[in-house]
C-alpha positions as CSV (number, residue, x, y, z in Angstrom):
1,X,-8.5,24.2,-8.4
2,X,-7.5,20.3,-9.8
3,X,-3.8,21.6,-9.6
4,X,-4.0,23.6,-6.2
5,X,-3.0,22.1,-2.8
6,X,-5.5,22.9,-0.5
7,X,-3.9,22.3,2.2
8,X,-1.0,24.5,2.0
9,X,-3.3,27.5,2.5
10,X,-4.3,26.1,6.1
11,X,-0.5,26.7,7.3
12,X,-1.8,29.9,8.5
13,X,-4.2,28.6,11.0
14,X,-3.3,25.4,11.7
15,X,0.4,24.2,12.0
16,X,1.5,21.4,9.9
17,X,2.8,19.5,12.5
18,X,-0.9,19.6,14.0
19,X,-1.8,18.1,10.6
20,X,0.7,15.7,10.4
21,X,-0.4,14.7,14.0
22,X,-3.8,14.1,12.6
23,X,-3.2,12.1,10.1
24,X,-1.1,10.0,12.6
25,X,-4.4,9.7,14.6
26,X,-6.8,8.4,12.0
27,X,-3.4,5.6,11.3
28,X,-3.7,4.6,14.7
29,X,-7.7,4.4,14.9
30,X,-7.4,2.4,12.1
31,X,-5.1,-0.2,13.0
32,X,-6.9,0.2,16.7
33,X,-10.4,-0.4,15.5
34,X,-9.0,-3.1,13.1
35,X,-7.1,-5.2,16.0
36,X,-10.5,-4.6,18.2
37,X,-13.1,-5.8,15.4
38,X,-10.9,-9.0,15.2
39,X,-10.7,-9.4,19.3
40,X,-14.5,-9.3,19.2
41,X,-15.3,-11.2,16.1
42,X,-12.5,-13.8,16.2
43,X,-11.6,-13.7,12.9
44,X,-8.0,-14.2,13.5
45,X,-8.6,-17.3,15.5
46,X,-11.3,-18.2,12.7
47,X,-8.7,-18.0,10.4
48,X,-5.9,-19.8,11.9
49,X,-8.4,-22.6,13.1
50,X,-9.8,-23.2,9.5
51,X,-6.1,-23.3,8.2
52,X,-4.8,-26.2,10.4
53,X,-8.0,-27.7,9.5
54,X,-7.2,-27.5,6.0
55,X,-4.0,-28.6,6.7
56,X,-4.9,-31.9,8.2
57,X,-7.4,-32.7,5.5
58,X,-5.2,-32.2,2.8
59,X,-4.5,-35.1,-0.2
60,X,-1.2,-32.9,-1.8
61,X,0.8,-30.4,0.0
62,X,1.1,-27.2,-1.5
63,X,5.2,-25.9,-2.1
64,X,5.9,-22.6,-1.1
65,X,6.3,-21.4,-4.9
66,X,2.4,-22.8,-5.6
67,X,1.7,-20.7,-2.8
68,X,3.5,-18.0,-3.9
69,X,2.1,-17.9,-7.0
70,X,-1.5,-17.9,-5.4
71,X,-1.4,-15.4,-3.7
72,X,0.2,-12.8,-6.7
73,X,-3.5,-14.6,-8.7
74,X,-5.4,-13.2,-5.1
75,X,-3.5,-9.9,-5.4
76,X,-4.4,-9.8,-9.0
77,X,-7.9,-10.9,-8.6
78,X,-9.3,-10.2,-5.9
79,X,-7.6,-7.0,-4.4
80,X,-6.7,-5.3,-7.9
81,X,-10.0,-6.0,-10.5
82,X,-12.3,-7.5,-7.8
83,X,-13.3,-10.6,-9.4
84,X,-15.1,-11.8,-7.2
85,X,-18.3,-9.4,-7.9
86,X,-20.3,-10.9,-10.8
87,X,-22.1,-8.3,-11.1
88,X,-20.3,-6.2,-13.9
89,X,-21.8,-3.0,-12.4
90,X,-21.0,-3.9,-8.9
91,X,-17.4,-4.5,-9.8
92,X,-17.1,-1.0,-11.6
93,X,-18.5,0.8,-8.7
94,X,-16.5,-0.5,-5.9
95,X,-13.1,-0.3,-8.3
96,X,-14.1,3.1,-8.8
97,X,-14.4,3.5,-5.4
98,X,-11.3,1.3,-4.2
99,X,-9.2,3.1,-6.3
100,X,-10.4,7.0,-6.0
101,X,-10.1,6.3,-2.1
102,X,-6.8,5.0,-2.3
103,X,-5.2,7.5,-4.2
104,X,-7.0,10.3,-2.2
105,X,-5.4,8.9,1.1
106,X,-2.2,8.6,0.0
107,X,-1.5,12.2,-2.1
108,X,-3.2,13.6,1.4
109,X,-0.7,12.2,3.7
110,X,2.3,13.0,0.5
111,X,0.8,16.8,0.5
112,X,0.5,17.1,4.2
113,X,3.9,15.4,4.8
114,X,5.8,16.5,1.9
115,X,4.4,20.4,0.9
116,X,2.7,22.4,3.8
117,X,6.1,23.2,5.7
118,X,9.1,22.5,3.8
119,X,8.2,25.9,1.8
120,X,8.7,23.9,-1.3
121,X,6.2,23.8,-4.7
122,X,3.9,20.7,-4.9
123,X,4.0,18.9,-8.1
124,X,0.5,19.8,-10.2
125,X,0.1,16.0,-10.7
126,X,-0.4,15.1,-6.9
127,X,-2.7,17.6,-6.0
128,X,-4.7,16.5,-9.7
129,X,-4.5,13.0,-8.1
130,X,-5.6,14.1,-5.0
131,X,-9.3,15.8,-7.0
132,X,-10.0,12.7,-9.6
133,X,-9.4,10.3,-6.3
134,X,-11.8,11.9,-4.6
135,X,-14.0,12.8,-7.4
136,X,-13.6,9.1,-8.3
137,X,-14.9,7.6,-4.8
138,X,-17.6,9.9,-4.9
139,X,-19.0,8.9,-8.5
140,X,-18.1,5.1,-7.7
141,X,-19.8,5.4,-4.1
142,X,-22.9,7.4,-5.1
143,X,-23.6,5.1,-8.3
144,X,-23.7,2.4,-5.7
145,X,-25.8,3.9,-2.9
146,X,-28.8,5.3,-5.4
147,X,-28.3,2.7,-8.2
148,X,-27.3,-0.8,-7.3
149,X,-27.0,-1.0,-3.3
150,X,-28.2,-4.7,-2.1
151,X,-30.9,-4.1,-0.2
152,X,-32.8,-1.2,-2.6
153,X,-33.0,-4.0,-5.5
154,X,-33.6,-7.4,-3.4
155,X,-35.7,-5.8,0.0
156,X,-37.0,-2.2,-1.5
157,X,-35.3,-0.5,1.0
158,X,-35.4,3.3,0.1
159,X,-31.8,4.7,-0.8
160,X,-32.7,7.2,2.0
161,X,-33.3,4.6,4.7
162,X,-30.6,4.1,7.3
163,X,-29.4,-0.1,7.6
164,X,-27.3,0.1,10.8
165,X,-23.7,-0.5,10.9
166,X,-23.6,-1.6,7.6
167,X,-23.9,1.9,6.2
168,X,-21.1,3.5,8.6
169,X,-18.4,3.1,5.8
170,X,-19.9,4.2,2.6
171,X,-21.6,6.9,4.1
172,X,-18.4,8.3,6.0
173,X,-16.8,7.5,2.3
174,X,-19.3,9.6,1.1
175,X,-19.2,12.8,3.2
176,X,-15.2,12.6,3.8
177,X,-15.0,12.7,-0.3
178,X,-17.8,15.5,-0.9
179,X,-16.9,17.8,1.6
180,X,-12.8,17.5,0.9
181,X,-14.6,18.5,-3.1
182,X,-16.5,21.1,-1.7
183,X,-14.0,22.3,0.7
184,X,-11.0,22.8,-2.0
185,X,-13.8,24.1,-4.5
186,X,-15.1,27.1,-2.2
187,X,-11.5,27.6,-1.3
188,X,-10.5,28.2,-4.4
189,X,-12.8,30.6,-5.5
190,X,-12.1,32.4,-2.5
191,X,-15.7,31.7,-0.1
192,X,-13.6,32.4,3.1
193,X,-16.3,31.3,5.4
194,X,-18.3,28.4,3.7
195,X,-14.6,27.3,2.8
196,X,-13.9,26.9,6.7
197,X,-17.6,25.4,7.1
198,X,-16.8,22.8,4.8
199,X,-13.1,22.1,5.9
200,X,-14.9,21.5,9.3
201,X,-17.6,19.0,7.5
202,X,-14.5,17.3,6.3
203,X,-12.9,16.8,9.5
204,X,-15.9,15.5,10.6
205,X,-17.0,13.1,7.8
206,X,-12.5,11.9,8.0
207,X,-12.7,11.5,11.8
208,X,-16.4,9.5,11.7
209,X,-14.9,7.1,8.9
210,X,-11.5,6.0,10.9
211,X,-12.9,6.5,13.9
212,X,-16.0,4.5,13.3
213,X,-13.8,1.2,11.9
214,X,-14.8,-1.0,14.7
215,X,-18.3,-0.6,14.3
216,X,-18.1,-0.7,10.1
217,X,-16.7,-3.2,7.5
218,X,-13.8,-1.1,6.9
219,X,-11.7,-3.9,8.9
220,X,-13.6,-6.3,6.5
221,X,-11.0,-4.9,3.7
222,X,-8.2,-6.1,5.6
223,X,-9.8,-9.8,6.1
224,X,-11.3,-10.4,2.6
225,X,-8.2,-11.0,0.7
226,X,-6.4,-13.4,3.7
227,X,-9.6,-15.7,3.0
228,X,-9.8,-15.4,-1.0
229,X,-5.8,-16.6,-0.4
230,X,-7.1,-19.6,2.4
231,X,-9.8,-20.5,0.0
232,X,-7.3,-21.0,-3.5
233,X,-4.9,-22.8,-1.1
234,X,-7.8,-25.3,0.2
235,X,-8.9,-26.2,-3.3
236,X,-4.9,-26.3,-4.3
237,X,-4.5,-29.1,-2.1
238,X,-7.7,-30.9,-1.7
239,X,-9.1,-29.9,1.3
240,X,-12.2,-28.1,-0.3
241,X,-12.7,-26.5,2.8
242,X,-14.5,-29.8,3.6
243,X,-17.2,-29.5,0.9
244,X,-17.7,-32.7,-1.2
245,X,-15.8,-32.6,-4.7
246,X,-17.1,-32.1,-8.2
247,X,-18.4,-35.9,-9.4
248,X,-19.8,-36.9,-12.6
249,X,-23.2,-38.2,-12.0
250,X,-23.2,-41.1,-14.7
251,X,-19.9,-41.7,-13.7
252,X,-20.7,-45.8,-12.6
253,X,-17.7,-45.1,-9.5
254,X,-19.9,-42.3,-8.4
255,X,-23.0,-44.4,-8.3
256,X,-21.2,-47.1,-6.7
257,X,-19.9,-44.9,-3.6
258,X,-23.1,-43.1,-3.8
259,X,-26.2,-45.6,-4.5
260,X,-29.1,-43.3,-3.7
261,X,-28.1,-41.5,-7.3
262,X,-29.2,-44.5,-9.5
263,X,-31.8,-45.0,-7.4
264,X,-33.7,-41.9,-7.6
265,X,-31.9,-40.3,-10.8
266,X,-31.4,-43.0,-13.0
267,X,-28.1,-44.4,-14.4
268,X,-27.7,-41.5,-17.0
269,X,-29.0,-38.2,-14.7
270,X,-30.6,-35.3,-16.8
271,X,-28.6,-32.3,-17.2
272,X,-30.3,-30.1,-14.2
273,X,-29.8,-26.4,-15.8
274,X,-27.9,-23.9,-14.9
275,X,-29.8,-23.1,-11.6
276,X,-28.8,-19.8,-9.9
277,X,-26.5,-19.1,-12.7
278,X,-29.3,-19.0,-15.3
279,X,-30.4,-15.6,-14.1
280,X,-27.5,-12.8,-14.8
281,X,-26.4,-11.8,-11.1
282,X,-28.6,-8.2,-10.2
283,X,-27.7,-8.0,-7.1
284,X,-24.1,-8.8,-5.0
């Protein structure tokens, strides 16, 4: 089953041009719901607007190389090992799924392109890839949903309770990922008709998760690393993104520019704790 390509058994009902077609389709929903979601949202203009801001409130300028060099730290950080979650748990389950979704899209679209009508042998390792991807967004995307979803440890929210739009993408993760398992599985061991059943779930669950980008956070993927990259820029060349910088509260220049620290603090302020950071993070 890990090594078979089950897709190369459905050349004899559907053509694979009418696959390749498909998977055409769900590219262009994509980049359609994607262009949409920013009309409606503005975050392009957002974007843009907040960078010549920056840009105007900047003390050094950032060289092409420095900014070069950030953005291969946001590719590395925040796109590749997700730094940005705190929460260890959090980070392993959206890497998990990040990755296992990844690969699953791309060894469909190499198996579909590549090995349902040239005639030719698919190697064992992408249809392998193809199983663990999946298998890999489902463990990552489950372990999330029952175990450490936002809402079930900060609002009690039941993992069986519905929250809007905001559930559109991991769900249609979810089904796209555990049907394409149970699809392949059933094939394999030669269900003819539950097979079908649950090639048609998949279809479904595929269609509802690219069709359904204007109205989920899938676009969100495409935004969050642009901003990470904004943000590292901003501090790079003392913008801050307009927040005030880091002072030293006994520092006597600090209490000079800002009086109302002696004042009501004292000349030497007590060390105020760690505040939020003195509870591990539980939740995002």
């Amino acid at each position: 089953m890990l090594t078979n390509n089950p897709f190369a058994e459905l050349t004899a009902i559907i053509s694979p041009t009418v696959m390749q077609a498909y998977v055409v389709l769900m590219i262009l929903l994509v980049i359609g719901g994607t262009v949409l979601d920013m009309v409606h949202k503005q975050s392009a203009k957002y974007f843009f607007a907040n960078s010549k801001k920056a840009q105007e409130n900047a003390k050094t300028k950032v060289g092409g190389g420095k900014k070069a060099g950030l953005a291969l730290k946001t590719v590395a950080n925040e796109v590749l090992t997700s730094s940005e979650f705190c929460n260890t748990r959090r980070r392993q389950s959206h890497l998990m799924t990040m990755y296992g979704f990844i690969f699953f899209v791309v060894t469909t679209a190499i198996m579909i392109f590549s090995y349902t009508g040239s005639g030719a042998e698919v190697p064992a390792l992408i249809p392998l890839l193809w199983h663990l991807g999946a298998l890999s967004l489902c463990v990552g995307g489950y372990w999330f949903w029952f175990s450490i979803r936002v809402d079930v440890a900060s609002e009690g929210v039941k993992w069986n309770q519905f929250n809007g739009r905001g559930d559109l993408f991991i769900l249609g993760l979810l089904s796209m990922a555990t049907f394409a398992l149970l699809w392949s599985f059933t094939q394999a061991i030669g269900l003819g008709v539950i097979s079908k059943l649950m090639f048609a779930l998949f279809i479904i669950s595929t269609t509802f998760l690219f069709g359904s980008v204007y109205w989920s956070k899938f676009a969100h993927m495409f935004f969050k690393p642009a901003a990470a990259f904004q943000k590292k820029v901003a501090h790079a060349d003392g913008s801050r993104e307009n927040l005030p910088a880091d002072y030293d509260l006994s520092d006597p220049e600090v209490h000079a520019k800002f009086p109302d620290i002696p004042e009501y603090m004292g000349a030497n302020p007590p060390n105020m704790g760690l505040g939020i950071k003195a509870e591990p993070p539980r939740h995002y």
